[in-house]
N, C-alpha and C positions, 0 to 999 in steps of 0.2 A: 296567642302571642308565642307560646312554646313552638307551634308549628313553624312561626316566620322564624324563629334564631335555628329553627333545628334545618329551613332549607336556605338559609344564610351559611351555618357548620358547613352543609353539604357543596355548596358554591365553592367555597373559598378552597374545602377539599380535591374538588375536581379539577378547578384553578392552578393548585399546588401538584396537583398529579400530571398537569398538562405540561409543566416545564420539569419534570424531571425524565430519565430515561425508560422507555416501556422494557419491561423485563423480557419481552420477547424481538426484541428489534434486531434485526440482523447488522452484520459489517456496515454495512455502505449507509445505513438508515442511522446507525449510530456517526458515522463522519460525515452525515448531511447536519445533524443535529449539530456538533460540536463544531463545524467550519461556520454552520448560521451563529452559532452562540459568542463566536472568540474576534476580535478587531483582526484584520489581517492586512497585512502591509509591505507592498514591494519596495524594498529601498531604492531601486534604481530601473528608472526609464529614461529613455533617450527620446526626444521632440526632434521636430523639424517646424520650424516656426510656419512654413506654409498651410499647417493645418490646423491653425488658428487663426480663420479668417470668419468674415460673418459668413460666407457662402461654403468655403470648408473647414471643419472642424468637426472636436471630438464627441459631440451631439449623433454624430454620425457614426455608422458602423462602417469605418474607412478599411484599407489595407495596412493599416497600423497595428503593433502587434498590443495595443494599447490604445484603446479610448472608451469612453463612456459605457454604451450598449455591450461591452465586451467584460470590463468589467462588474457592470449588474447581473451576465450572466452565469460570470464564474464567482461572483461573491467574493469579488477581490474590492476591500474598504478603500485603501489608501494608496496612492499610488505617488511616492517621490518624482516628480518632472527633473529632468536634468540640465542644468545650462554649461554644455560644456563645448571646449572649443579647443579644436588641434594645436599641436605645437609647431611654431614657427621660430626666425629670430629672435635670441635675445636681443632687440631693439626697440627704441621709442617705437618707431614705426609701426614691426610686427605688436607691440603691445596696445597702440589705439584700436589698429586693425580688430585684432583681438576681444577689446572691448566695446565694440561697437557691435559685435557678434554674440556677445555676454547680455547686453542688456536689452538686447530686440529678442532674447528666450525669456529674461526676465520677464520682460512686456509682454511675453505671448502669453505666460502662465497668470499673470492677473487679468490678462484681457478674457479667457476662460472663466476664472470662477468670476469677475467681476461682471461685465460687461455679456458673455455668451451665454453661459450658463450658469448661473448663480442661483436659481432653484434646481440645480443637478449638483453641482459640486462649490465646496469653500478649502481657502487656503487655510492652512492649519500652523501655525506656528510654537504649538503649546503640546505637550500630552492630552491638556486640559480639553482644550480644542478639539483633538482629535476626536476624545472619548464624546464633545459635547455634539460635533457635527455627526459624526456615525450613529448617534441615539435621535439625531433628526430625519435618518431615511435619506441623507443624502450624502456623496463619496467624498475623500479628500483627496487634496493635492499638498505635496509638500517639496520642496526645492531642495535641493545639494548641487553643489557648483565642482565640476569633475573638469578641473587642473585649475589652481590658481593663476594661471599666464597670463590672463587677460590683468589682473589685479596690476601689472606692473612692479615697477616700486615701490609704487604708493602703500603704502599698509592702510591706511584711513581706507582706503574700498573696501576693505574687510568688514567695517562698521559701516558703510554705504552698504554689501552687498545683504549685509543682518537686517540690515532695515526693508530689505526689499523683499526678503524672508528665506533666503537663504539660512539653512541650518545644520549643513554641514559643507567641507570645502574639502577639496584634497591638493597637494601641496604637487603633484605632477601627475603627466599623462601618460603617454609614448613619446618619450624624450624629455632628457634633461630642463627642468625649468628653471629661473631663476632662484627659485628657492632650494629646489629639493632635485638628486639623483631619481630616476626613471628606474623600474626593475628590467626595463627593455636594455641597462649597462651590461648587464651577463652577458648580452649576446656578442659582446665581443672587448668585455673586462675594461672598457673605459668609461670612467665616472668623471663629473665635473666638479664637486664637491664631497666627494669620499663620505657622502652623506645629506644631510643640510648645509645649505650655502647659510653666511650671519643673516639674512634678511627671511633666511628658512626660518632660522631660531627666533627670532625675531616676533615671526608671522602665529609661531605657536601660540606666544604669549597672548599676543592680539586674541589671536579667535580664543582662547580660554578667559580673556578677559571680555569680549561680547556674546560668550555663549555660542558658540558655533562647533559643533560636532568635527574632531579631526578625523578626514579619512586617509588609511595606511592601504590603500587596496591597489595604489598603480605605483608610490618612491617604491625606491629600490629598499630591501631589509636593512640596511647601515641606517638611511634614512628614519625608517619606522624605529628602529631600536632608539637613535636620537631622540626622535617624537616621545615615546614612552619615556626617557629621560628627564625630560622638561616639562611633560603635561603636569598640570593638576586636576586636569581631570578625565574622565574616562574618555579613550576612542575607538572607532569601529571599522571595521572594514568594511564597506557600502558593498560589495560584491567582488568576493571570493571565496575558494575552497581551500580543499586539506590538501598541501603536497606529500604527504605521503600517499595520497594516494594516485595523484596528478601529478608528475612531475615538470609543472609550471613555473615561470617566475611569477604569474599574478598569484600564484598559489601561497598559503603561509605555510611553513614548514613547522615540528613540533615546537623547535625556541619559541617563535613567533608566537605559536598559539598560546603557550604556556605565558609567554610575557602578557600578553592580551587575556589573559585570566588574572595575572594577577596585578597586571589595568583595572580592571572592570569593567572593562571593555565588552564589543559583542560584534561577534564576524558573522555576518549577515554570506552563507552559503550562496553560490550562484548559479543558474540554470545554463551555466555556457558550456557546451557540449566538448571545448577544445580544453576545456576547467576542469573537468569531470571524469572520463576513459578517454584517454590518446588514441589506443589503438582500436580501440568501436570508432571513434570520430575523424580518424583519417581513411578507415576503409570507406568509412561512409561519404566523408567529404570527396577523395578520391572518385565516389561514383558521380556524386553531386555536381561536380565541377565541370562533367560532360555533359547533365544535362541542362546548367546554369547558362552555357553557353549556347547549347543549343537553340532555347527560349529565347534570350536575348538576342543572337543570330533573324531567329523568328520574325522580331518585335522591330528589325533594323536601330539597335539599342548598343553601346559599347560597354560591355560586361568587364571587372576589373577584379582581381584576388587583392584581398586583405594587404599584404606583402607590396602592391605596386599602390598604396594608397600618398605614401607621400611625397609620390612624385608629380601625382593630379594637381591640375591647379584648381582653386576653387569651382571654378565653375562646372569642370570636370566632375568633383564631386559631388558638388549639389543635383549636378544632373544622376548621378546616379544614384543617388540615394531617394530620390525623386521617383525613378523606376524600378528600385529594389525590392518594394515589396511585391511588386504586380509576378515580376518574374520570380522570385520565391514560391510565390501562392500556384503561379503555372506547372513549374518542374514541382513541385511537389505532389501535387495533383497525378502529375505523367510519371513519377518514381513510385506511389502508389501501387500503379497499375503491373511494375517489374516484379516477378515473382522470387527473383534471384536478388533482390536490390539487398546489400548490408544492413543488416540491424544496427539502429539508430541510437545514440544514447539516450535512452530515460528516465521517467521520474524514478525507479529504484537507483540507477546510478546515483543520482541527483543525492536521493536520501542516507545511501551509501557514507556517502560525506557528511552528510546531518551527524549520524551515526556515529560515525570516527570522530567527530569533533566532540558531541555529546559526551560521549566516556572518556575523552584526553582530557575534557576542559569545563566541562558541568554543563547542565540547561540550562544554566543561567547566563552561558557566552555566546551563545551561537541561535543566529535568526535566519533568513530567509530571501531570495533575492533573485532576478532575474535575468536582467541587463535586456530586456525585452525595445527590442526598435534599435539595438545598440549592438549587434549580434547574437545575443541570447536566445535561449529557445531551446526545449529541448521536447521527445515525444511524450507525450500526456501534458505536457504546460507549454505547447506550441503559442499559447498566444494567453490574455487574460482571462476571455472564458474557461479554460480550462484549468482553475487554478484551485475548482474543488481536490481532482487530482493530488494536489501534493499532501491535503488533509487526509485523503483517504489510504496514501502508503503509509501516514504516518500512524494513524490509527492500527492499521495492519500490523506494521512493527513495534504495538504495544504501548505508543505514548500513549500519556491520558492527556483530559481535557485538557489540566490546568498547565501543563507541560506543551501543548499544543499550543495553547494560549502566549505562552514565553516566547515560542522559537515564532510565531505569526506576527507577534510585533513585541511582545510586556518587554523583551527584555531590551530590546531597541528606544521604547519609550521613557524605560527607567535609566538608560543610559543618556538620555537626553534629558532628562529632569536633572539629575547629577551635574552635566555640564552647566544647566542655566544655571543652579545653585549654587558652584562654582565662581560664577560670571557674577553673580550677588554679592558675595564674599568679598570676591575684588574690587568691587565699584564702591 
C-alpha cells in the first residue's frame, strides 16, 4: 500500500513539474511555453465574404492573411471578423446599400462557425465563451462592426446588430458618418459635427446600454474625447498605436492615451506598417509600388494605391481585393530576392509601440492587433501563422507571463466584461 501512495506522490510530482518552466530552457523555448499557455487575440480582421463559401473558405489555407490552418499554426486563439463597409452618401439610399453589405459579412461569419466549420471554430460572444471554446481545442471568431454607416438612423440596428453578435462598433471610417467626424478631417481641417453628430451621442448610450464595446480607432479626437465624456463604460481602440511615435491621425496621441487610462479602456496596438515608422514604410513602400505594379502589369490585373480607393466604383473594388492578395504574395516573393530592397517595418517596431504605451499608460491598457486582410502586416507577423513572433519580442523585452497574458487578450476581455456589466445595470 505505501508503495502505490508513494508512486501516486511521484505522478502527481512529475505532472506538477511538467507544467512549470524547465530551469534550463532557453529564450524561444520559454516563449513557446508562454504564447501555448496565454488565450491570444486579434481584435481586428478584415473578410471578403467570397471566402465563405462551401467550396471556398477558411478550412482552407487560402491567400488570406487570416484563416483557419494559419491560425493553428501560429497559435493565434481568437480571431475578431470584421463587418465593415466604406463610406458613402449620407442618404437613404447610400445607407440600404450599406446594409445590405453589413449583413451578408454578418451571414458569412455564422455561416463559418455554424454551418462550415463548426468543429474548427464557435462564435464567442462572452469572455466566458471565449475561455470556454479555446479549453475545447477549438479557435474563436468574434465580430466588431468597423463604421456604423450602414446602421442608418435607425439606432434599434445597434440591438439588431448585438444580436447578431456584434460586440464592438465604431462610430466612423474614412469619412464623416452620420454620427461621428472621421480623423481623415485633419487632412484638410473640415469636420461635419465638430465631434459627435446628436444621433452620435445618441448611439453612445445605445451600445452602452446593449453592451457593445465603443471603438475610438478611425472618429476624429474631438469625437473620441465626446465618447469618453458620455460612456459609462470602458472603450477600446480595436487597432491603433502611439503617435508619439507615428505621427498618424489613426494614431492616439498622449491626451488620448492618458484619457483611455483613465477610461479603463484598452488600445489594442496595430501591426500597420504606415502606424508604426513613417520613414522605414515609405522607403519601403516607395520600393514596393514598382514592384506591385509590375505583378499586376504581369497578371493583366488593374493595380490601384490606397489614395485612388474612393473613387473605384464597387465593382472596381471587389475586383481588386479579389486579386490583392495573389499579387502581394508574388512581389514579395520577387522583393525577397533584391538584396538592396529597404528594411521593412517589424515586429520590434510593432513592440516599440507596445512599449511606449506600456510605461505612458499601464499593462493593464494596452493589447494587440493587426488589421490583417485590411492592410496590416508587418515582417515577423506577415500573416497569422506567424504570430508566435510577437510573443517572442515580447518575452525578449522582459515581459512575463502574466503581463503577456494582458496585453494577448486579459485586458481586452476584462474590458468587455465591464461593458456587458454596464449594459446589466441599465437594463
Amino acid at each position: 500500500m505505501n508503495r502505490f501512495y508513494l508512486l501516486l506522490s511521484t505522478i502527481a510530482l512529475i505532472s506538477c513539474a511538467e507544467k512549470q518552466p524547465k530551469a534550463t530552457e532557453n529564450l524561444e523555448e520559454k516563449a513557446r511555453r508562454i504564447h501555448d499557455a496565454v488565450i491570444t487575440i486579434d481584435t481586428h480582421d478584415d473578410i471578403n465574404v467570397k471566402n465563405f463559401t462551401d467550396s471556398i473558405n477558411y478550412t482552407q489555407n487560402l491567400d488570406t492573411q487570416v484563416n483557419l490552418p494559419k491560425m493553428k499554426e501560429g497559435g493565434l486563439d481568437v480571431a475578431w471578423l470584421i463587418v465593415y463597409t466604406g463610406q458613402d452618401t449620407l442618404s437613404v439610399d447610400g445607407y440600404a446599400k450599406a446594409s445590405e453589405n453589413a449583413i451578408s459579412k454578418f451571414e458569412a461569419i455564422h455561416r463559418l462557425c455554424e454551418e462550415i466549420a463548426p468543429d474548427q471554430i464557435e462564435l464567442a460572444l462572452t469572455s466566458a465563451d471565449v475561455r470556454r471554446i479555446v479549453d475545447s481545442g477549438k479557435k474563436v471568431a468574434m465580430i466588431g462592426v468597423e463604421n456604423a454607416y450602414p446602421i442608418g438612423e435607425d439606432l434599434s440596428k445597434i440591438e439588431e446588430y448585438q444580436k447578431l453578435g456584434a460586440r464592438y462598433i465604431s462610430l466612423a471610417h474614412n469619412g464623416h458618418s452620420q454620427f461621428s467626424d472621421s480623423n481623415t478631417g485633419e487632412q484638410d481641417s473640415v469636420w461635419l459635427h465638430n465631434g459627435l453628430s446628436d444621433l452620435g451621442k445618441q448611439a453612445v448610450a445605445e451600445m452602452n446600454r446593449v453592451g457593445i464595446m465603443i471603438d475610438v480607432s478611425h472618429p476624429s479626437k474631438e469625437a473620441m474625447k465626446q465618447m469618453i465624456e458620455l460612456t459609462k463604460a470602458p472603450i477600446i481602440a480595436s487597432h491603433s498605436s502611439a503617435r508619439a511615435l507615428c505621427n498618424h491621425s489613426r494614431n492616439l496621441d498622449d491626451e488620448q492615451l492618458l484619457l483611455m487610462k483613465e477610461n479603463g479602456g484598452v488600445v489594442q496596438t496595430v501591426a500597420f506598417s504606415s502606424y508604426l515608422n513613417t520613414e522605414k514604410h515609405e522607403a519601403r513602400a516607395d520600393y514596393m509600388k514598382q514592384v506591385y505594379q509590375k505583378v499586376a502589369d504581369s497578371l493583366g490585373v488593374d493595380w490601384y494605391e490606397r489614395s485612388q480607393f474612393a473613387t473605384l466604383s464597387k465593382e472596381q473594388r471587389d475586383a481588386f481585393f479579389e486579386y490583392y492578395p495573389k499579387v502581394v504574395n508574388i512581389a514579395k516573393e520577387l522583393a525577397e530576392k533584391d538584396p538592396n530592397i529597404p528594411p521593412a517595418v517589424n515586429v520590434s517596431d510593432f513592440v516599440d509601440h507596445i512599449d511606449y504605451m506600456v510605461k505612458l499608460i499601464g499593462i493593464d491598457h494596452v493589447g494587440i492587433s493587426s488589421d490583417f486582410d485590411g492592410g496590416g502586416g508587418i515582417e515577423g507577423w506577415s500573416d497569422a501563422s506567424e504570430t508566435f513572433n510577437v510573443t517572442l519580442e515580447l518575452v525578449k523585452r522582459g515581459y512575463t507571463e502574466e503581463e503577456i497574458a494582458k496585453l494577448w487578450g486579459g485586458n481586452l476581455l476584462r474590458v468587455l466584461d465591464e461593458v456587458q456589466a454596464v449594459a446589466q445595470t441599465m437594463n
